[in-house]
N, CA, C and O atoms as a Tinker XYZ file with bonds, in Angstrom:
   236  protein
     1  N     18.319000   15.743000  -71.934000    73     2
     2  CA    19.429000   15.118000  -71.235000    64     1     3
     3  C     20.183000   14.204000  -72.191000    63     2     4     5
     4  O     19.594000   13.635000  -73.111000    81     3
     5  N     21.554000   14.059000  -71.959000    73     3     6
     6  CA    22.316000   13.042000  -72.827000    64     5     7
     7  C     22.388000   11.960000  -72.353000    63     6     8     9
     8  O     22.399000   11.965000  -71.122000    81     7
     9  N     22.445000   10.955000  -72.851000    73     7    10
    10  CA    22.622000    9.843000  -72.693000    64     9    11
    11  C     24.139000    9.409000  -72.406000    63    10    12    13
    12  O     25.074000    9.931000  -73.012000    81    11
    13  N     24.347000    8.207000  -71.232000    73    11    14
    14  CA    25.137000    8.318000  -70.902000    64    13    15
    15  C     26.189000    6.748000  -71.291000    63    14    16    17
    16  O     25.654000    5.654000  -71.111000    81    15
    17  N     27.284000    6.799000  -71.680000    73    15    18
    18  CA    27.749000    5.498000  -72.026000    64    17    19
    19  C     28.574000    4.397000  -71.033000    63    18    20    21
    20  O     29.760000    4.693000  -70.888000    81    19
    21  N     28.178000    3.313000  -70.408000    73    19    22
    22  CA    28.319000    2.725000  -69.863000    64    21    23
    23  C     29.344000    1.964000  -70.233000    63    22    24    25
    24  O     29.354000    1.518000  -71.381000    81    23
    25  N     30.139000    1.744000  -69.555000    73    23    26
    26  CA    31.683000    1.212000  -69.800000    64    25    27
    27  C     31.161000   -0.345000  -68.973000    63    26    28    29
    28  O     30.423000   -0.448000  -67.993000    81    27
    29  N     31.850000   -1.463000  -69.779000    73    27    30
    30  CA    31.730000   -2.690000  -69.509000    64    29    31
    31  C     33.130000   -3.465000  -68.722000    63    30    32    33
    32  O     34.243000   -3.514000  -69.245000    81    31
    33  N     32.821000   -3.982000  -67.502000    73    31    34
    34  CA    33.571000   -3.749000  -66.999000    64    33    35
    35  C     34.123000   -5.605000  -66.567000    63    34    36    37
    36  O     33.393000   -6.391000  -65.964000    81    35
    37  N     35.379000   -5.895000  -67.009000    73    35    38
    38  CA    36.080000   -7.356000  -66.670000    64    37    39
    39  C     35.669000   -7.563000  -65.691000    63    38    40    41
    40  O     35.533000   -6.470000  -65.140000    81    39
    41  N     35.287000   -8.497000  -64.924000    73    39    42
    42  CA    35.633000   -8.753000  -63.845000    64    41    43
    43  C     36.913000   -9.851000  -63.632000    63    42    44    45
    44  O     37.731000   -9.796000  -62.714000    81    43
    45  N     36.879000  -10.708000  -64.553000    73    43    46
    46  CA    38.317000  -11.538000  -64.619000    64    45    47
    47  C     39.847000  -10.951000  -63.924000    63    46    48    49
    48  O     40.705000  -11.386000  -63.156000    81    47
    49  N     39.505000   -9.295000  -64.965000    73    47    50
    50  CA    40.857000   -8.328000  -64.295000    64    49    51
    51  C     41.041000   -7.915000  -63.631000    63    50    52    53
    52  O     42.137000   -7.375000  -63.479000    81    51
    53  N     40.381000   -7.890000  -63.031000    73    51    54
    54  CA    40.375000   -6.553000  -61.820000    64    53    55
    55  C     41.464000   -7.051000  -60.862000    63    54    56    57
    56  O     41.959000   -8.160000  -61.058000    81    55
    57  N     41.865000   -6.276000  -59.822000    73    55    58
    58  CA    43.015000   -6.885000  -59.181000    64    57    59
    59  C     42.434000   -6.956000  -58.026000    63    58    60    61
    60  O     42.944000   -7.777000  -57.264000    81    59
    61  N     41.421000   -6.302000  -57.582000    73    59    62
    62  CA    40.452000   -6.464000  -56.555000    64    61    63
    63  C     38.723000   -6.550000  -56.814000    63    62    64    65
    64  O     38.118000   -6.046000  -57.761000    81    63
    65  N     38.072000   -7.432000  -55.544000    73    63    66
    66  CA    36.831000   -7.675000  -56.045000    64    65    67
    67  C     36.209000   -6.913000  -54.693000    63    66    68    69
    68  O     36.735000   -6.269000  -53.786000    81    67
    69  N     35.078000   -7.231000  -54.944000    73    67    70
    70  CA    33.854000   -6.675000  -54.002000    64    69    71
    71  C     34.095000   -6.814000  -52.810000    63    70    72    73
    72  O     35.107000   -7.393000  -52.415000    81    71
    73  N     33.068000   -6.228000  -51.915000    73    71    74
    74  CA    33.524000   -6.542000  -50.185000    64    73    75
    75  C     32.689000   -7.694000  -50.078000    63    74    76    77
    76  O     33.283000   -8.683000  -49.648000    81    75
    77  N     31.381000   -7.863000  -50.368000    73    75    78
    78  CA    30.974000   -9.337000  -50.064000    64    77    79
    79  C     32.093000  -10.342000  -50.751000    63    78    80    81
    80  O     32.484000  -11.166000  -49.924000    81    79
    81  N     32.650000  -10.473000  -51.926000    73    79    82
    82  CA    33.041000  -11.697000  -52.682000    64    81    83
    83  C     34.054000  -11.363000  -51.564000    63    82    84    85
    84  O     33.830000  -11.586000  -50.375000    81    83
    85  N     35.135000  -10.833000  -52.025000    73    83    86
    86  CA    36.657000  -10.625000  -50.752000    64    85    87
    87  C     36.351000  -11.308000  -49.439000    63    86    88    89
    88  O     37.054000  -12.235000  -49.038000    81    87
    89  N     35.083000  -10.761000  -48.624000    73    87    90
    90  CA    35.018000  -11.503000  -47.135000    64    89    91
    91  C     34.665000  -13.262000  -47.574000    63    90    92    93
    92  O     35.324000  -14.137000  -47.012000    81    91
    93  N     33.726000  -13.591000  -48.474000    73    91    94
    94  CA    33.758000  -15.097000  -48.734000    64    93    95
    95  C     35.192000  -15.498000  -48.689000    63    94    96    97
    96  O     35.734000  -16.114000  -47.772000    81    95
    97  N     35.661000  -15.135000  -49.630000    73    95    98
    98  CA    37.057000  -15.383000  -50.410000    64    97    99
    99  C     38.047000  -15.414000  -48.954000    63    98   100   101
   100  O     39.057000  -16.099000  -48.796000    81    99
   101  N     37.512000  -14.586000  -48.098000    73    99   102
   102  CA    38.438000  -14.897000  -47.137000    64   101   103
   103  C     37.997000  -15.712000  -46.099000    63   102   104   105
   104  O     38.903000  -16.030000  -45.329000    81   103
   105  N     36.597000  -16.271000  -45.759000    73   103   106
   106  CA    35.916000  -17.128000  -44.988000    64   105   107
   107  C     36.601000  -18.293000  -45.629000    63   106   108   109
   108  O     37.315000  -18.964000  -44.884000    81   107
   109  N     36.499000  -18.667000  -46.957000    73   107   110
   110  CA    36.683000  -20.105000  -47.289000    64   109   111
   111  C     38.586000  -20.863000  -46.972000    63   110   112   113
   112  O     38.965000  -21.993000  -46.665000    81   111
   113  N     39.345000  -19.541000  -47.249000    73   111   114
   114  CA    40.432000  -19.347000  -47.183000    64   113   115
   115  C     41.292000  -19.822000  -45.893000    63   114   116   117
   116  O     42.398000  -20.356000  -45.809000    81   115
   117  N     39.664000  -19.123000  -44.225000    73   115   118
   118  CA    40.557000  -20.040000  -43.192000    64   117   119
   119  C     39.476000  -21.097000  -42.951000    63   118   120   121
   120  O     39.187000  -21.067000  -41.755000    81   119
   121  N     38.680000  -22.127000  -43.685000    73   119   122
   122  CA    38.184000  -23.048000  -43.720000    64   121   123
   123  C     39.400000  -23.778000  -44.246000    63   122   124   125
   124  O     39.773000  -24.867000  -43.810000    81   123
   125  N     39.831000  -23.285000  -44.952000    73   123   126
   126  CA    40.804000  -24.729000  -45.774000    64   125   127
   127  C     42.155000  -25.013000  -45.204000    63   126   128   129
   128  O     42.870000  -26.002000  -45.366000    81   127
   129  N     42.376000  -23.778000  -44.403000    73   127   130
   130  CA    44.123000  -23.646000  -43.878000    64   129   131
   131  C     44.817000  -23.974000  -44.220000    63   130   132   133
   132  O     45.298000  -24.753000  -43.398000    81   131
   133  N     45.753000  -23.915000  -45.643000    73   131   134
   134  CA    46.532000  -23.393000  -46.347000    64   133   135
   135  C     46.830000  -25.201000  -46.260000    63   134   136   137
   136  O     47.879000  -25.632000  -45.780000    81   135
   137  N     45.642000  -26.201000  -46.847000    73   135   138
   138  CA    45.855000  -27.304000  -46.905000    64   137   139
   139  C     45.854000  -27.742000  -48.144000    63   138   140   141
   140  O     44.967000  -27.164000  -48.772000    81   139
   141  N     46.623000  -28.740000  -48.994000    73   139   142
   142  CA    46.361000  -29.032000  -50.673000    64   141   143
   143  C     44.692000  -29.626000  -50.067000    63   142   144   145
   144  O     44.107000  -30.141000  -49.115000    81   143
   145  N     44.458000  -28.831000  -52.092000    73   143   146
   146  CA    43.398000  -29.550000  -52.134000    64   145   147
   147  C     43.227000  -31.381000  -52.289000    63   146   148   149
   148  O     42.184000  -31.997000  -52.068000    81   147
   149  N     44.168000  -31.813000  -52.597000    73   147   150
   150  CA    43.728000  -33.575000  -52.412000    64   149   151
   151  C     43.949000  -33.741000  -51.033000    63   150   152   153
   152  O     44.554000  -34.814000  -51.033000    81   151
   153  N     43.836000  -33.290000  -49.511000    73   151   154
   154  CA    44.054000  -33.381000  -48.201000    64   153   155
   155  C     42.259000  -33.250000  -48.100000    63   154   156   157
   156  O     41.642000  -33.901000  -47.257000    81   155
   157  N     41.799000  -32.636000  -48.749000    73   155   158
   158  CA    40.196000  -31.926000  -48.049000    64   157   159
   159  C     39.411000  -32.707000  -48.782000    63   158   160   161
   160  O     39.439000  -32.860000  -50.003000    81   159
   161  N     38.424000  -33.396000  -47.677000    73   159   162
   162  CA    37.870000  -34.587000  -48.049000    64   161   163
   163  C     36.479000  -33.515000  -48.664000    63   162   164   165
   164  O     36.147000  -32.398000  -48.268000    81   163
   165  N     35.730000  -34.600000  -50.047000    73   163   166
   166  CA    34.971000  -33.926000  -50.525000    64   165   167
   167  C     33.255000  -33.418000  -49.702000    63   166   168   169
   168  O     32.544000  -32.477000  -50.055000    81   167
   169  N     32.972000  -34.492000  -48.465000    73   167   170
   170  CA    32.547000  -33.746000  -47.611000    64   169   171
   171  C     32.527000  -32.013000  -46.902000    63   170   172   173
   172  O     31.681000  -31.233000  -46.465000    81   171
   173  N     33.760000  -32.036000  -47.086000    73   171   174
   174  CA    34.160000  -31.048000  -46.685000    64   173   175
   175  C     34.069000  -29.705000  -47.208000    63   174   176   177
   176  O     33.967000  -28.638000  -46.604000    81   175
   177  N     34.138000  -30.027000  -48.782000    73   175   178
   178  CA    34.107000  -28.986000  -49.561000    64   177   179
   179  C     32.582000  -28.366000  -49.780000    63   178   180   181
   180  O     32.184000  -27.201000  -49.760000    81   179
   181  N     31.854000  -29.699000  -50.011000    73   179   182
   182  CA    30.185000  -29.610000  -49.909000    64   181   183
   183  C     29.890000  -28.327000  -48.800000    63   182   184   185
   184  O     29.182000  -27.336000  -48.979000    81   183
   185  N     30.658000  -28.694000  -47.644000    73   183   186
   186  CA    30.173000  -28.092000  -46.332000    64   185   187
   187  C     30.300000  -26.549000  -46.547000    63   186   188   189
   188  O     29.451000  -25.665000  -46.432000    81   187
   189  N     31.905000  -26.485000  -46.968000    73   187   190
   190  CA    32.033000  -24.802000  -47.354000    64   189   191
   191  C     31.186000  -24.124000  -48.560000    63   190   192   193
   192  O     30.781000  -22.961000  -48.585000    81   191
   193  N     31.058000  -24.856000  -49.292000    73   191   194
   194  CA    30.145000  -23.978000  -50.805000    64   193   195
   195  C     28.527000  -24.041000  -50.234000    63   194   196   197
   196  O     27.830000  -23.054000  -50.468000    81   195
   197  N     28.049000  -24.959000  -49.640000    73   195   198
   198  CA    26.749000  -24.454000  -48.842000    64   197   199
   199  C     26.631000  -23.775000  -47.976000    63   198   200   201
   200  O     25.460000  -23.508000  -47.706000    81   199
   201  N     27.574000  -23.220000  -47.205000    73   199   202
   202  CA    27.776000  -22.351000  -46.113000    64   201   203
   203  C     27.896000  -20.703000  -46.667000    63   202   204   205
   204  O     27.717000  -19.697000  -45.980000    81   203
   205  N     28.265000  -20.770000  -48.165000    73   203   206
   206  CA    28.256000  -19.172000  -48.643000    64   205   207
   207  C     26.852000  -18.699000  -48.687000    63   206   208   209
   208  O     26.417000  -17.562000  -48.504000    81   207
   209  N     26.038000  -20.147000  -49.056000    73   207   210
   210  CA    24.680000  -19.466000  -49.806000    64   209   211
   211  C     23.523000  -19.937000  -48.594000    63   210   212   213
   212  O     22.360000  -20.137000  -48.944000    81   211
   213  N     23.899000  -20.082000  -47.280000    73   211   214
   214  CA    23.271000  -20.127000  -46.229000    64   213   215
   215  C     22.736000  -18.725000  -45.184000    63   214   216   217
   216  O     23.416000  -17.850000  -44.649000    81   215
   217  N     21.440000  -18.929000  -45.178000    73   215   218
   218  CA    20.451000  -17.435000  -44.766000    64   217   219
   219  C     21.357000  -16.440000  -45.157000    63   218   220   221
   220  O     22.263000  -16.029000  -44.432000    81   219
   221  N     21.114000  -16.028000  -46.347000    73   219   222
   222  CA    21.836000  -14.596000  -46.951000    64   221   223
   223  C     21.099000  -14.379000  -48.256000    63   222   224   225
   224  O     20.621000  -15.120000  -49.115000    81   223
   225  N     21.187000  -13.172000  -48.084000    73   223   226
   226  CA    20.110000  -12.618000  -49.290000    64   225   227
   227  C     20.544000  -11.767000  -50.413000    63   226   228   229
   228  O     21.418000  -11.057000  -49.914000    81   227
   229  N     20.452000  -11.535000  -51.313000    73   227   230
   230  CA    21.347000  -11.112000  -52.463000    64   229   231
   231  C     20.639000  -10.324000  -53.467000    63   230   232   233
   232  O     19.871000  -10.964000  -54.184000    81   231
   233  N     20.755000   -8.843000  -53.704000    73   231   234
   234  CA    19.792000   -8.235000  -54.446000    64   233   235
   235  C     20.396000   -8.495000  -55.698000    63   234   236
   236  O     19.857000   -8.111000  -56.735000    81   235
């Protein structure tokens, strides 16, 4: 069998990401409601970045 060459792949570029990252990306999105960030108290932010990595499991 041949060996096969694995292409390395940006993620920086891409113009689209994963379905888990995308649905975060869009959970946090109506957490913040299209508010500046100096409006969102840093409580707040705590609340959303622990809420991604809450009971979920990740192979």
């Amino acid at each position: 069998m041949g060996q096969t060459i694995k292409k390395k792949i940006n993620l920086n570029k891409l113009k689209t990401g994963c379905s888990p990252c995308m649905s975060e990306a869009k959970k946090m999105e109506q957490k913040i409601s299209h508010r500046k960030v100096s409006e969102i108290k840093i409580e707040e932010v705590k609340n959303i970045i622990s809420s991604m990595f809450d009971n979920k499991t990740y192979l």
